[in-house]
N, CA, C and O of each residue as an XYZ file, in Angstrom:
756
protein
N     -19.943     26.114    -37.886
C     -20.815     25.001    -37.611
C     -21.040     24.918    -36.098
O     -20.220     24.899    -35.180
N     -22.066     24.884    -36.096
C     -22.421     24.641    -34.330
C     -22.395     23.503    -33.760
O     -23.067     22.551    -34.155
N     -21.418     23.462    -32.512
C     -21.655     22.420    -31.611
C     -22.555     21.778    -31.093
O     -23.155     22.465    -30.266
N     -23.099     20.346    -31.232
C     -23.718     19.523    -30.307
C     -23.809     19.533    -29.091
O     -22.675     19.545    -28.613
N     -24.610     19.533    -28.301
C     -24.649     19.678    -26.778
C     -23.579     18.525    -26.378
O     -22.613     18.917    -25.724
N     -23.639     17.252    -26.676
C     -22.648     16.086    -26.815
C     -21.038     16.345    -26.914
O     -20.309     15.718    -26.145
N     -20.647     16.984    -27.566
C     -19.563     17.537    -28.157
C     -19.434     18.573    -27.317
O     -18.236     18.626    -27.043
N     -20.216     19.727    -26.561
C     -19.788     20.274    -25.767
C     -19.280     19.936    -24.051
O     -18.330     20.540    -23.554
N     -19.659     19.438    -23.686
C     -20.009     18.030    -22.800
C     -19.058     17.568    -22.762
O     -18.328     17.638    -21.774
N     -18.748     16.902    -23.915
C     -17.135     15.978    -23.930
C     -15.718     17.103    -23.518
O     -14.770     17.017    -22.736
N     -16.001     17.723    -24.110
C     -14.965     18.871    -24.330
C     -15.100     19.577    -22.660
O     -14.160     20.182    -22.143
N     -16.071     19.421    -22.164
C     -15.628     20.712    -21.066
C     -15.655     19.229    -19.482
O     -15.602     19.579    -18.303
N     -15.727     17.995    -19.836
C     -15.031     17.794    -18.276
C     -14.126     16.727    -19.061
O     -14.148     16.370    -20.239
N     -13.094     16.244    -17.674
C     -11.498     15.749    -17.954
C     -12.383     13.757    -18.127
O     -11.895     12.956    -18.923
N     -13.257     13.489    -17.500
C     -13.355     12.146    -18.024
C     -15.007     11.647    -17.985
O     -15.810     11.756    -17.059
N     -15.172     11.124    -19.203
C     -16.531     10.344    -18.781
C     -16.385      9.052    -19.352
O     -15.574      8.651    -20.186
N     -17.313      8.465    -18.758
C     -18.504      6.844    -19.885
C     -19.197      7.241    -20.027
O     -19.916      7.907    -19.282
N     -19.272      6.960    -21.170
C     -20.831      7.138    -21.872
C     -21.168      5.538    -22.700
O     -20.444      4.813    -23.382
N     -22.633      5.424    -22.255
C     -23.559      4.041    -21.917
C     -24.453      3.983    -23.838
O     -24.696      5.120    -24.243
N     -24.565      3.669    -24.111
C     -25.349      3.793    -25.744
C     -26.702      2.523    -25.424
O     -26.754      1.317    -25.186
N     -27.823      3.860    -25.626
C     -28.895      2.139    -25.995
C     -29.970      3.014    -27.103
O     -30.710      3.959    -26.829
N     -29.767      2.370    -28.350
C     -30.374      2.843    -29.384
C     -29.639      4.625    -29.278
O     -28.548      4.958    -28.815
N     -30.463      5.282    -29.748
C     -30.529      6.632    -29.991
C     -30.304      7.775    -28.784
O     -30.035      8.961    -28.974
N     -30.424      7.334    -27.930
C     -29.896      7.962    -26.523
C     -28.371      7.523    -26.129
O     -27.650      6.577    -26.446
N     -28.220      8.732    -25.235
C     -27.212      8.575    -24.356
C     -27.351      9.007    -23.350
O     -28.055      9.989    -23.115
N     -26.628      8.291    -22.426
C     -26.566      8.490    -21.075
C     -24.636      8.352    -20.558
O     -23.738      7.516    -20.651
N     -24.808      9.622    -20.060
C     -23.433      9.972    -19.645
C     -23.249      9.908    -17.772
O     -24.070     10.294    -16.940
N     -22.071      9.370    -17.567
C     -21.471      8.869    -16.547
C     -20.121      9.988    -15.724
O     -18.921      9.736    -15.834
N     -20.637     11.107    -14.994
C     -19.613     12.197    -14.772
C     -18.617     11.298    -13.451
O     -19.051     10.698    -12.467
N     -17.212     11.491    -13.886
C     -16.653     10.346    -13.605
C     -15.387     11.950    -12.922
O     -14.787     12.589    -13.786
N     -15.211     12.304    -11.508
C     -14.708     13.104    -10.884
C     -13.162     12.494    -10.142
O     -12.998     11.889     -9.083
N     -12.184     12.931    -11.167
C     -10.743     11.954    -11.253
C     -10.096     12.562    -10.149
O     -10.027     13.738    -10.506
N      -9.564     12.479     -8.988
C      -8.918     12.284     -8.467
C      -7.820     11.668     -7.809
O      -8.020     10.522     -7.407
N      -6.446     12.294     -7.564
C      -5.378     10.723     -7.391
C      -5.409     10.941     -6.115
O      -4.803     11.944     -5.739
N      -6.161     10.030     -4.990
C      -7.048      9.641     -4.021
C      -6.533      8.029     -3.736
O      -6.441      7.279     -4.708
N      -6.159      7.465     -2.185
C      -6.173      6.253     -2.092
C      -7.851      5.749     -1.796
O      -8.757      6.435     -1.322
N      -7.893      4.382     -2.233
C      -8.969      4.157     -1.926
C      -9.458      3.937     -0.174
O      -8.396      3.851      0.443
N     -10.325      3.852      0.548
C     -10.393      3.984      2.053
C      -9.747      3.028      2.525
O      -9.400      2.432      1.506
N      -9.224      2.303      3.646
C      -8.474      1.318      3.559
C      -8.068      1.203      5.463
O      -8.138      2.106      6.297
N      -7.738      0.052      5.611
C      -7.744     -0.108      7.104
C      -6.394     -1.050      7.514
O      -6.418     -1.642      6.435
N      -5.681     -1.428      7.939
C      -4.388     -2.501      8.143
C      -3.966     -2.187      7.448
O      -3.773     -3.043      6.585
N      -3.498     -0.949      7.166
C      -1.641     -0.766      6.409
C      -0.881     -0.104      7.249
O      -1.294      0.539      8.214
N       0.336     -0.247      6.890
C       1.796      0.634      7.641
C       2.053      1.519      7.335
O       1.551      1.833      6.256
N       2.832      2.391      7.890
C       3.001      3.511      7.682
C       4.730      4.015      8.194
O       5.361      3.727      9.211
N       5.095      4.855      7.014
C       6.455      5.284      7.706
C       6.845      7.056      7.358
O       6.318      7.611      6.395
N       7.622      7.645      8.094
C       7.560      8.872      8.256
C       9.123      8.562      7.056
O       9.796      7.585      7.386
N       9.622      9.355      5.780
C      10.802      9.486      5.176
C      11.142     10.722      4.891
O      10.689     11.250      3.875
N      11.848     11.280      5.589
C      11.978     13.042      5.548
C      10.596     13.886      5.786
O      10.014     13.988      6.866
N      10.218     14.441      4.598
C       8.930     14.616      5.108
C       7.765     13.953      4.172
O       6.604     14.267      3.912
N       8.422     13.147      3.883
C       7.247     12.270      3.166
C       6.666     11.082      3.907
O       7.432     10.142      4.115
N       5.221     10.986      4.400
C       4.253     10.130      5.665
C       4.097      8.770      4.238
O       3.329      9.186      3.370
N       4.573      7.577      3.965
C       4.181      6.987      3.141
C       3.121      6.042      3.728
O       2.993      6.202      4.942
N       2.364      5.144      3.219
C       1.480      4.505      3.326
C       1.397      3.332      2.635
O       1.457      3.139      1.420
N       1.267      2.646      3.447
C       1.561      1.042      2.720
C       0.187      0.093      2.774
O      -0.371     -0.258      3.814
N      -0.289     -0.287      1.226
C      -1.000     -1.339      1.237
C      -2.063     -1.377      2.173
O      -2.216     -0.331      2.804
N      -2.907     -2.391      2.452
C      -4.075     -2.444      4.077
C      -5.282     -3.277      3.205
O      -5.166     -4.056      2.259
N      -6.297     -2.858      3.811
C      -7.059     -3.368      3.146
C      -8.288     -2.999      2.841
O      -9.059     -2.940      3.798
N      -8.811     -2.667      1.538
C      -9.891     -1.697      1.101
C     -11.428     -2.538      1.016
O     -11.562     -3.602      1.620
N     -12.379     -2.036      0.332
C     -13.468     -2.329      0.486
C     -13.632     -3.079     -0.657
O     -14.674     -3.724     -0.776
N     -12.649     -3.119     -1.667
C     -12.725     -3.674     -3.169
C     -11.918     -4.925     -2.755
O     -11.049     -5.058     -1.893
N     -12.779     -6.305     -4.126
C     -12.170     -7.632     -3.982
C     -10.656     -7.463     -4.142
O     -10.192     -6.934     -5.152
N      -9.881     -7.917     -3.134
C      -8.401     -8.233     -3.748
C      -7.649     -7.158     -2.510
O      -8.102     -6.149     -1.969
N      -6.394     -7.828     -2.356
C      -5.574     -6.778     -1.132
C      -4.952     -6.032     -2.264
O      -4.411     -6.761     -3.096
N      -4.897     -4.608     -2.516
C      -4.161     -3.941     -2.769
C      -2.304     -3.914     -2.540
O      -1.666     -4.089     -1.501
N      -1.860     -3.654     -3.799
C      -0.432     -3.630     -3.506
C       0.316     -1.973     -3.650
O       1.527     -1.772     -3.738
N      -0.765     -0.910     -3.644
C      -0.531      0.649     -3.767
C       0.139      1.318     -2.485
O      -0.246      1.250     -1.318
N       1.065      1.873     -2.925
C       1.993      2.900     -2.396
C       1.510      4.413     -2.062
O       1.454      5.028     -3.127
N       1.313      4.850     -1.476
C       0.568      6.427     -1.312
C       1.684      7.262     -0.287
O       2.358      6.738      0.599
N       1.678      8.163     -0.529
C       2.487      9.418      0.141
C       1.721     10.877      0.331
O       0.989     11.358     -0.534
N       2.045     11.571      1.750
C       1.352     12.866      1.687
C       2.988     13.718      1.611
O       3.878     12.869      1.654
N       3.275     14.461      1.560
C       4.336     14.936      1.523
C       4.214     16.575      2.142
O       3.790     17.598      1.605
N       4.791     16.318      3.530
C       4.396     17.161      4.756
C       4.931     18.337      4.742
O       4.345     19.115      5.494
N       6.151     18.946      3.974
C       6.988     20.057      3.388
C       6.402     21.324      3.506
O       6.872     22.385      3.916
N       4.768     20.892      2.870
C       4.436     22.436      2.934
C       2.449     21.873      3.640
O       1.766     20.849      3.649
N       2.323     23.268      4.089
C       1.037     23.238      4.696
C      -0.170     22.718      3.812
O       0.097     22.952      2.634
N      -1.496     22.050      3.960
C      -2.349     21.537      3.341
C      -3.861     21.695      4.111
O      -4.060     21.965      5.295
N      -4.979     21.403      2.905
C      -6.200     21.215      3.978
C      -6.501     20.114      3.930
O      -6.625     19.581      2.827
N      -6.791     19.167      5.491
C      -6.937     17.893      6.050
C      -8.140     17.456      5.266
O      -8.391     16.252      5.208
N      -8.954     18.386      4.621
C     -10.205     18.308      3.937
C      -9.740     17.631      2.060
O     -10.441     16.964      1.299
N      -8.792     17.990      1.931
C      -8.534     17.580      0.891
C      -7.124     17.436      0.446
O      -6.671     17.778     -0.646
N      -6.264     16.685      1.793
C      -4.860     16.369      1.359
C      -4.292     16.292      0.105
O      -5.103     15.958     -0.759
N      -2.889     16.540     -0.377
C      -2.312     16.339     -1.807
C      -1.895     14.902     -1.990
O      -0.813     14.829     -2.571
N      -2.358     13.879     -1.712
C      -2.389     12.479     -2.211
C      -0.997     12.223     -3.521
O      -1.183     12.794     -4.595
N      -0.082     11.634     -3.406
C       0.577     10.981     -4.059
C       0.934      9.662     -4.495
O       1.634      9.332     -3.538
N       0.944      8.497     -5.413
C       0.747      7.133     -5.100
C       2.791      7.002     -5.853
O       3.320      7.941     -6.447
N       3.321      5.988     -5.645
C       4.438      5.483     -5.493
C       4.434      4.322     -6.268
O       3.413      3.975     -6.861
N       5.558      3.636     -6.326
C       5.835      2.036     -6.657
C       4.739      1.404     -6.250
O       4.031      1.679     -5.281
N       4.588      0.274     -7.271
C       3.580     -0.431     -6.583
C       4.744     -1.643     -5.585
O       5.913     -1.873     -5.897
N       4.046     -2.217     -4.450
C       4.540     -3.205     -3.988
C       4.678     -4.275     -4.432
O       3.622     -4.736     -4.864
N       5.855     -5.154     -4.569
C       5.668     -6.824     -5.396
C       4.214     -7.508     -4.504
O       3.818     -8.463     -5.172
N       3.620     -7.380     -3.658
C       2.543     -8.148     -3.368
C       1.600     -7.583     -2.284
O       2.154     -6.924     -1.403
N       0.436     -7.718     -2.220
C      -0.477     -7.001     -1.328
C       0.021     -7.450     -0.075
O       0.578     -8.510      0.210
N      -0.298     -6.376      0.689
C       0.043     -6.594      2.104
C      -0.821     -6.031      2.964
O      -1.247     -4.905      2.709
N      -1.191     -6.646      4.018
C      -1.899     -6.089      5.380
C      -1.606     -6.734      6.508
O      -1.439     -7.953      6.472
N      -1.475     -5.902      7.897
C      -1.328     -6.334      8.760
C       0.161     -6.175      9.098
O       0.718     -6.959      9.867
N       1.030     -4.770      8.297
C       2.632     -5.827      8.178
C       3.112     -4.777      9.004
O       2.401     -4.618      9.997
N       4.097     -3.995      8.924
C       4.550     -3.727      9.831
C       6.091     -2.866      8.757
O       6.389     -3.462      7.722
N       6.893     -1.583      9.105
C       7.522     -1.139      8.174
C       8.444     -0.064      9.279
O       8.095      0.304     10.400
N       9.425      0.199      8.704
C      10.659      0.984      9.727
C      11.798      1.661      8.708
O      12.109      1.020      7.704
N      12.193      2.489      8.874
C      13.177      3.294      8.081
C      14.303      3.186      8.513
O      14.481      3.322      9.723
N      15.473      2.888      7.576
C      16.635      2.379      8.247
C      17.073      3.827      8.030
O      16.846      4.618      7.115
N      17.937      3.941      9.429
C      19.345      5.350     10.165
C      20.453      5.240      9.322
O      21.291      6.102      9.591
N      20.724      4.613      8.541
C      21.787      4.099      7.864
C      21.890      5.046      6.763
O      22.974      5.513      6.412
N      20.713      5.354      6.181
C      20.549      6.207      4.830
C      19.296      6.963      4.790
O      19.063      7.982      4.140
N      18.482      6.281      5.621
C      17.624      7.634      5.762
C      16.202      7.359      4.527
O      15.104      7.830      4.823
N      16.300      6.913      3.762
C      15.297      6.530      2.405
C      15.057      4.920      2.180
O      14.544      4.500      1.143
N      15.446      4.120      3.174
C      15.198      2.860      2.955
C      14.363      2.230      3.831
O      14.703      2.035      4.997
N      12.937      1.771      3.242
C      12.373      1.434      4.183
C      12.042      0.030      3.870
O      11.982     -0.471      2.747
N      11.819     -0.580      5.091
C      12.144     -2.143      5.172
C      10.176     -2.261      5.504
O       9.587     -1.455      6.224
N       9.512     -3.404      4.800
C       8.404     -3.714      4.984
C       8.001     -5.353      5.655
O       7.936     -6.376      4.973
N       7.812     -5.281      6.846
C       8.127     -6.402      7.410
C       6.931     -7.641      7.971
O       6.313     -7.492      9.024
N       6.747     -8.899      7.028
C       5.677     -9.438      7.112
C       4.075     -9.109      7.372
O       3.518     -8.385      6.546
N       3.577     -9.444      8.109
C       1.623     -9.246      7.299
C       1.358    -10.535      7.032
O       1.998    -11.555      7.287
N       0.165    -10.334      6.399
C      -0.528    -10.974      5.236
C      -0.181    -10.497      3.774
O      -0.629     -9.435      3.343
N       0.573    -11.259      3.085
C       0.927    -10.893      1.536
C      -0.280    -12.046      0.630
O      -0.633    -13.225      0.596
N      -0.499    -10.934      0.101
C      -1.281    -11.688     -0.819
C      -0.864    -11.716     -2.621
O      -0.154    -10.729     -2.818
N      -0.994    -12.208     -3.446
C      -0.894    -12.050     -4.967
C      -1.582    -10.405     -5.152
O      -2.630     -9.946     -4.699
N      -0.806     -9.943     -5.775
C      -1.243     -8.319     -5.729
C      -3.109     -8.060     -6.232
O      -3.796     -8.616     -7.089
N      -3.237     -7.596     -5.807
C      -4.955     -7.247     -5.678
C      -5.694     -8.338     -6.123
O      -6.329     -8.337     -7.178
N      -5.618     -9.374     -5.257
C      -6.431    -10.808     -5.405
C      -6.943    -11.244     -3.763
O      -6.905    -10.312     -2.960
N      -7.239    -12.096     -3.432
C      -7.359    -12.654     -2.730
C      -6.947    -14.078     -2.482
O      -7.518    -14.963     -1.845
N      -5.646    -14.078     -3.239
C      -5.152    -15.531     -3.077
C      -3.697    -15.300     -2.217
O      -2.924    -14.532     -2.789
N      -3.300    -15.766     -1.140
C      -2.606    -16.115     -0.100
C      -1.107    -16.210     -1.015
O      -1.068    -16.971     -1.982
N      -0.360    -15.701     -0.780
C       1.212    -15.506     -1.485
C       2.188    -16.179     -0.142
O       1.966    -15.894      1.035
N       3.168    -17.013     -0.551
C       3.908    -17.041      0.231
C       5.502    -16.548      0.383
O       6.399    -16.918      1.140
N       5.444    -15.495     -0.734
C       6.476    -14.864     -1.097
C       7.481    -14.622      0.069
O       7.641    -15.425      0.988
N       8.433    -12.915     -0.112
C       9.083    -13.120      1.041
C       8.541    -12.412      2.020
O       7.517    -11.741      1.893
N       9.389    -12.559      3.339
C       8.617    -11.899      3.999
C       9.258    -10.520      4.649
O       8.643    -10.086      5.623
N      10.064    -10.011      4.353
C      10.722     -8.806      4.150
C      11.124     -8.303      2.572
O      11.583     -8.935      1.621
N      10.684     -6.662      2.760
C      10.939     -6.406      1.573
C      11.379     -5.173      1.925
O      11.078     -4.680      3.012
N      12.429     -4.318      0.692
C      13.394     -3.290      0.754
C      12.770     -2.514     -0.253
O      12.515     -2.868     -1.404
N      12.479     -1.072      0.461
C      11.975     -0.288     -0.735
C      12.862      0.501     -0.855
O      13.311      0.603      0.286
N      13.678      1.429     -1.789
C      14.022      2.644     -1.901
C      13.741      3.711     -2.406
O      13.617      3.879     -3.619
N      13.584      4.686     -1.436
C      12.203      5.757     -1.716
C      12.956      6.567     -2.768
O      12.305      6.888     -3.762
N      13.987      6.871     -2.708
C      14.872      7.508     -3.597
C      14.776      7.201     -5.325
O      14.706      8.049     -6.215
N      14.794      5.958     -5.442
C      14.401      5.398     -7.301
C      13.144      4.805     -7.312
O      12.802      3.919     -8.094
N      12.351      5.377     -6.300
C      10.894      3.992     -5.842
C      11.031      2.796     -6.717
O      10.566      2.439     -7.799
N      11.930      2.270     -5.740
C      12.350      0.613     -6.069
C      12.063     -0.455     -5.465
O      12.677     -0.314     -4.408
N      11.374     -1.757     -5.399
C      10.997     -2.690     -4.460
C      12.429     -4.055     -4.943
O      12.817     -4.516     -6.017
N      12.780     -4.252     -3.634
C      13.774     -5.123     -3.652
C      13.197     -6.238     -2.765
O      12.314     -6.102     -1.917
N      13.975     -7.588     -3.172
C      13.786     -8.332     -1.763
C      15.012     -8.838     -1.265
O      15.730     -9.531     -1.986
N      15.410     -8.470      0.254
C      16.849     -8.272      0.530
C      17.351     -9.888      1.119
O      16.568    -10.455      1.882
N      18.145    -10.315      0.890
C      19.015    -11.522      1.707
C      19.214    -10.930      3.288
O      19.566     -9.791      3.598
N      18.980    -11.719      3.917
C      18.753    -11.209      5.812
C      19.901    -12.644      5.827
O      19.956    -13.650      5.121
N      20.895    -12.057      7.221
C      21.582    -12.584      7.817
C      20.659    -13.812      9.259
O      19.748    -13.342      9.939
N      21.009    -14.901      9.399
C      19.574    -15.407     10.828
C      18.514    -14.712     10.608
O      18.155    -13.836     11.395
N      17.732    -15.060      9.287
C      16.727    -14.793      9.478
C      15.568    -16.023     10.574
O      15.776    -17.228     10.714
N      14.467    -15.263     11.160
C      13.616    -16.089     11.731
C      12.677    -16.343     11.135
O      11.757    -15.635     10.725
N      12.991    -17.970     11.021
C      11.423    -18.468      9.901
C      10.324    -18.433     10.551
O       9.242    -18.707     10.032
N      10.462    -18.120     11.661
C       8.795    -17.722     12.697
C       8.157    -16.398     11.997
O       6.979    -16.103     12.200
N       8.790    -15.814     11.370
C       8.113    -14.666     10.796
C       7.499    -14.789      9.259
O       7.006    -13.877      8.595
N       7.657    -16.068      8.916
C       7.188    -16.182      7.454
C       5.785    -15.692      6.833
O       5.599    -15.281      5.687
N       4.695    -15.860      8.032
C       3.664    -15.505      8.067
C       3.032    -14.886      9.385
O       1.897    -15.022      9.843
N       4.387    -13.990      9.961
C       3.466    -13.322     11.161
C       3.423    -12.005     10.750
O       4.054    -11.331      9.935
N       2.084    -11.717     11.892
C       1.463    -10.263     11.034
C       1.256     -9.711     12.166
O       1.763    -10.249     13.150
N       0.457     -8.490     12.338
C       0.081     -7.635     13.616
C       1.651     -7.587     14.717
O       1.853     -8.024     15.850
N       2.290     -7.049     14.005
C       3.703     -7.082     15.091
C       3.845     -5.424     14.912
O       3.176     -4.716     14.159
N       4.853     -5.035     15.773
C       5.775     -4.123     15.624
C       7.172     -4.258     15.553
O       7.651     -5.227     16.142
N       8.327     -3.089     14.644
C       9.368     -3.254     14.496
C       9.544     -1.322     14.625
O       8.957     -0.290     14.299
N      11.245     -1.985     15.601
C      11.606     -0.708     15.550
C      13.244     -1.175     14.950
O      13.476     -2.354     14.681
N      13.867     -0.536     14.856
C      15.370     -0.673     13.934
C      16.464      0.633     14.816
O      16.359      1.852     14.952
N      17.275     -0.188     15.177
C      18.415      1.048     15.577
C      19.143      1.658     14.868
O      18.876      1.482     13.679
N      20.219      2.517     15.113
C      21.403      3.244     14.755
C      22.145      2.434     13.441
O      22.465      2.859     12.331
N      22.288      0.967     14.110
C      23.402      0.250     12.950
C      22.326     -0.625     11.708
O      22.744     -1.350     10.806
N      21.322     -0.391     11.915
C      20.664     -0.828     10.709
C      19.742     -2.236     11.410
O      18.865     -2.857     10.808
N      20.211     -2.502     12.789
C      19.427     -3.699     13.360
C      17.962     -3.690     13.651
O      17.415     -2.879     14.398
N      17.147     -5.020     12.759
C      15.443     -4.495     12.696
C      14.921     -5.821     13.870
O      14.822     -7.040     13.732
N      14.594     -4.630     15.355
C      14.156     -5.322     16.242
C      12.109     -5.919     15.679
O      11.340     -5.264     14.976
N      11.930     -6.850     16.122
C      10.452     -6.927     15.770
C       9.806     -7.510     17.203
O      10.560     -7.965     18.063
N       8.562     -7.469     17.368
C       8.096     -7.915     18.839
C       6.529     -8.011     18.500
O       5.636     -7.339     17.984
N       6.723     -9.134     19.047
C       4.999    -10.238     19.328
C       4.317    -10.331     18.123
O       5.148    -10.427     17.219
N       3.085    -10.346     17.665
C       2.234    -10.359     16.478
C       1.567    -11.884     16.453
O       1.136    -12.612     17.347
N       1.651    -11.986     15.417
C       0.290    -13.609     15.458
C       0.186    -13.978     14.392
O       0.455    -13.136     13.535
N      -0.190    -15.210     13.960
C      -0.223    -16.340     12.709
C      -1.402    -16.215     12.445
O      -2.106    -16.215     13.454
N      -1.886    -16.116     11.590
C      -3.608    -16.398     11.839
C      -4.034    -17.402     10.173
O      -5.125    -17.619      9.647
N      -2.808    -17.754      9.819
C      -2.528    -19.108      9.208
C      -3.278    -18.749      7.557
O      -3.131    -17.570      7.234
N      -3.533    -19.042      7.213
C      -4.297    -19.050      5.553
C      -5.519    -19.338      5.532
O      -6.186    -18.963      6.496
N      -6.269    -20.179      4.302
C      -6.679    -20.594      4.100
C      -7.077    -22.507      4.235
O      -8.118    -23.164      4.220
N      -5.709    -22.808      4.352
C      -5.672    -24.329      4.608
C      -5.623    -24.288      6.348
O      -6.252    -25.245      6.799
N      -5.158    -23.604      7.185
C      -4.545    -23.416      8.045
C      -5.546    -22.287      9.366
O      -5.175    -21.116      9.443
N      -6.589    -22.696     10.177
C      -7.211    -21.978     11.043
C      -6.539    -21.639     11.690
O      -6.855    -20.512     12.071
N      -5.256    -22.149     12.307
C      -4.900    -22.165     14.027
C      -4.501    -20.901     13.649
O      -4.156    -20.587     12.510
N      -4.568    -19.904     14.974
C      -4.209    -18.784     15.235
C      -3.278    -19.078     16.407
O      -3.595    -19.648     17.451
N      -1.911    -18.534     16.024
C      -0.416    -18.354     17.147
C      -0.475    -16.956     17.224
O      -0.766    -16.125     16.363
N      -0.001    -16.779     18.943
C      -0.018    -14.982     19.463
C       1.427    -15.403     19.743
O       1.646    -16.497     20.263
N       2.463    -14.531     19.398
C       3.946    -14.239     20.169
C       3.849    -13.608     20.850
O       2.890    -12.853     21.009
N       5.220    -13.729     21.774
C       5.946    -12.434     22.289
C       7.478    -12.215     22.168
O       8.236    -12.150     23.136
N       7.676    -12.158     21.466
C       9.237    -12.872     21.171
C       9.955    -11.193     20.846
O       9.507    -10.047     20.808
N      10.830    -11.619     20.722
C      11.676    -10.833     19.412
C      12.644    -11.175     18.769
O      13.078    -10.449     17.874
């Protein structure tokens, strides 16, 4: 029995939609790639040789809460990197700021931003440090010794972390919510 052009079609690419109006069809070639979407204000941390990539913020409604990794081990073309995606994060983030603790080498600490409800646009006031472990891609949220409630909602900072696991952070800015215009600049640490 001979194949349908339809039926051949289906069979020879990995995904489509297909649209129905009356007696026609119209097919939708849908080219799958595991690709982050483009994205601008996320963090980034180097874990052996894995460059991970944290969250930011894309062109689609809602902050993303996606995990992405290039994994630097072996050579690649910049034209078409090997893209890997990870845990998702408990909540979208941009603006935040992230450091790998010396301690173990696979734990990376993700440190305030803008958190949002995961791919929404509604303002989270969750925590504001979070513990990933790259090892079981696990999202934790850790108990901090003096923590500073000045950081509940500061974003645009940097953090660097020493030898004994201590996570220095320096300056960044409030730029408040939705209820909340005032914009605060630090310099603290």
């Amino acid at each position: 029995m001979a194949q349908t052009l339809r039926q051949r079609v289906a069979r020879s690419i990995t995904s489509y939609e297909m649209a129905r109006s009356d007696d026609t069809s119209v097919y939708f070639f849908v080219i799958c790639q595991n690709i982050p979407s483009p994205r601008c204000e996320q963090t980034s941390t180097l874990v052996g040789t894995r460059l991970y990539f944290f969250g930011g913020a894309t062109s689609s409604i809602g902050m993303p809460n996606d995990v992405w990794y290039l994994d630097l081990s072996s050579s690649f073309s910049i034209s078409k990197p090997p893209w890997y995606s990870d845990a998702a994060m408990p909540v979208g983030n941009n603006f935040g700021t992230s450091c790998l603790s010396p301690i173990d080498n696979f734990t990376v600490f993700l440190i305030g931003g803008r958190t949002w409800i995961a791919n929404t646009n509604i303002y989270s006031y969750a925590s504001s440090v979070y513990k990933f472990d790259s090892k079981i891609s696990q999202w934790t949220t850790p108990t901090i010794n003096n923590f500073n409630s000045s950081f509940e909602t500061r974003n645009e900072m940097q953090a660097v972390i020493d030898n004994y696991g201590k996570i220095f952070v320096f300056a960044g800015s409030n730029h408040g919510n939705d209820d909340n215009i005032t914009t605060t600049a630090y310099n603290d640490t």
